[in-house]
C-alpha positions as CSV (number, residue, x, y, z in Angstrom):
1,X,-36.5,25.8,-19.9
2,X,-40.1,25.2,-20.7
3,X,-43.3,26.3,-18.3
4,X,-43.8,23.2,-17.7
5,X,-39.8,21.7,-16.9
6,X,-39.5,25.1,-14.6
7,X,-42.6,24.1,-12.6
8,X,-41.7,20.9,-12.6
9,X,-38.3,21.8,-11.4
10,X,-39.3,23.8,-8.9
11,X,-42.1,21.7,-7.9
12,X,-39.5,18.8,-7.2
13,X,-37.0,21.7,-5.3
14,X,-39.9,21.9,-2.6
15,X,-40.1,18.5,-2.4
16,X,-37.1,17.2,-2.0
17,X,-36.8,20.8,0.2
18,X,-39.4,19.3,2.7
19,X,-37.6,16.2,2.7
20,X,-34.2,17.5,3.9
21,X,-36.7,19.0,6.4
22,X,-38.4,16.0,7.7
23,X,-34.9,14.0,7.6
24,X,-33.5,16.5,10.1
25,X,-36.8,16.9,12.2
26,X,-36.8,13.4,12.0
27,X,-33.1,12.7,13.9
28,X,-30.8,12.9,11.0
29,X,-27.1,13.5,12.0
30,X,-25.8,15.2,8.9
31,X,-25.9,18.3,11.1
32,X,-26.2,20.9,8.6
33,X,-28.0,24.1,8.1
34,X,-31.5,22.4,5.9
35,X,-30.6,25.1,3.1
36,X,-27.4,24.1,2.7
37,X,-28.3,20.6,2.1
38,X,-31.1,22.0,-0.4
39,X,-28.4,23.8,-2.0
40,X,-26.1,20.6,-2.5
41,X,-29.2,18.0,-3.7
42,X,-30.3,20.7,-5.9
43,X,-26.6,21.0,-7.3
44,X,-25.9,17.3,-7.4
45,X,-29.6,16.6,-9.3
46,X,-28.5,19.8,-11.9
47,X,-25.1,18.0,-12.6
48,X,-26.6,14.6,-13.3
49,X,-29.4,15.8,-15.1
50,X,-27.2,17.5,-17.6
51,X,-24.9,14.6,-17.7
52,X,-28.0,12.3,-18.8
53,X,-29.2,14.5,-21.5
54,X,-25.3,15.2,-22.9
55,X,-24.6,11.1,-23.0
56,X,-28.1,10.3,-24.4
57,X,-27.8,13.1,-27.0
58,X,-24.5,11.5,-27.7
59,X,-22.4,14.4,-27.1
60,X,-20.3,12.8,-24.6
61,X,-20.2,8.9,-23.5
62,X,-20.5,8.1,-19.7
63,X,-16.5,7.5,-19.4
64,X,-15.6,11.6,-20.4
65,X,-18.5,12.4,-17.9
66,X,-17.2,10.3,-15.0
67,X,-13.7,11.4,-16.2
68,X,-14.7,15.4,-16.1
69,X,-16.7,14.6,-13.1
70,X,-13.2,13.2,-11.3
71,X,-11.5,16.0,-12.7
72,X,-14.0,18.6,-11.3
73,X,-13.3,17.2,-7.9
74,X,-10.2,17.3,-8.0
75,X,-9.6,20.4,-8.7
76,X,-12.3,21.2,-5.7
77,X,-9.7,19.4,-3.4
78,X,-6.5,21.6,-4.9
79,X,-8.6,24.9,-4.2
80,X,-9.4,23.8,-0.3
81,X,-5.3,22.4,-0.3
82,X,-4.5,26.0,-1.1
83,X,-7.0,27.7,1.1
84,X,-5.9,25.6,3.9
85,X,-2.5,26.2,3.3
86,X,-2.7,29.7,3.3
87,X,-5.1,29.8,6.6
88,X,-2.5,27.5,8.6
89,X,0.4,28.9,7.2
90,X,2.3,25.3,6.1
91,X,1.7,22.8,3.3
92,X,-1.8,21.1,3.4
93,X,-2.4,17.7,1.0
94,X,-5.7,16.2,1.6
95,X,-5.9,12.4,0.7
């Protein structure tokens, strides 16, 4: 990553950091910790901003993203199925 990008990046990390900040000041009822909802823009922006370079560099097309995307998060809800499972003790399927 460039000087520039990384400031740029980070610049936009306090912004959208002072956002969550104001949103929550502000009455918001997503009820989580502000760095935690930092953590899960920043993710989300990373993801879709190496998405957009892949498909514009034509590496990938927008249907294997959406379709490694749906596979990603599937698999997140298999992990939390098992976790669950074990923590309960019985068979968890989320839907």
């Amino acid at each position: 990553m460039t000087h520039q990008d990384q400031d740029r990046y980070t610049a936009a990390m306090h912004a959208m950091q002072s956002g969550v900040a104001a949103d929550q000041s502000g009455g918001s009822e997503d009820g989580t910790p502000k760095h935690l909802r930092v953590g899960v823009n920043s993710a989300l922006v990373s993801v879709a901003g190496i998405g957009r370079l892949l498909i514009d560099k034509g590496v990938i097309t927008q249907d294997e993203y959406e379709a490694a995307v749906a596979d990603a998060m599937e698999n997140e809800v298999r992990l939390y199925e098992r976790r669950l499972s074990e923590r309960l003790g019985s068979t968890v399927t989320l839907s």
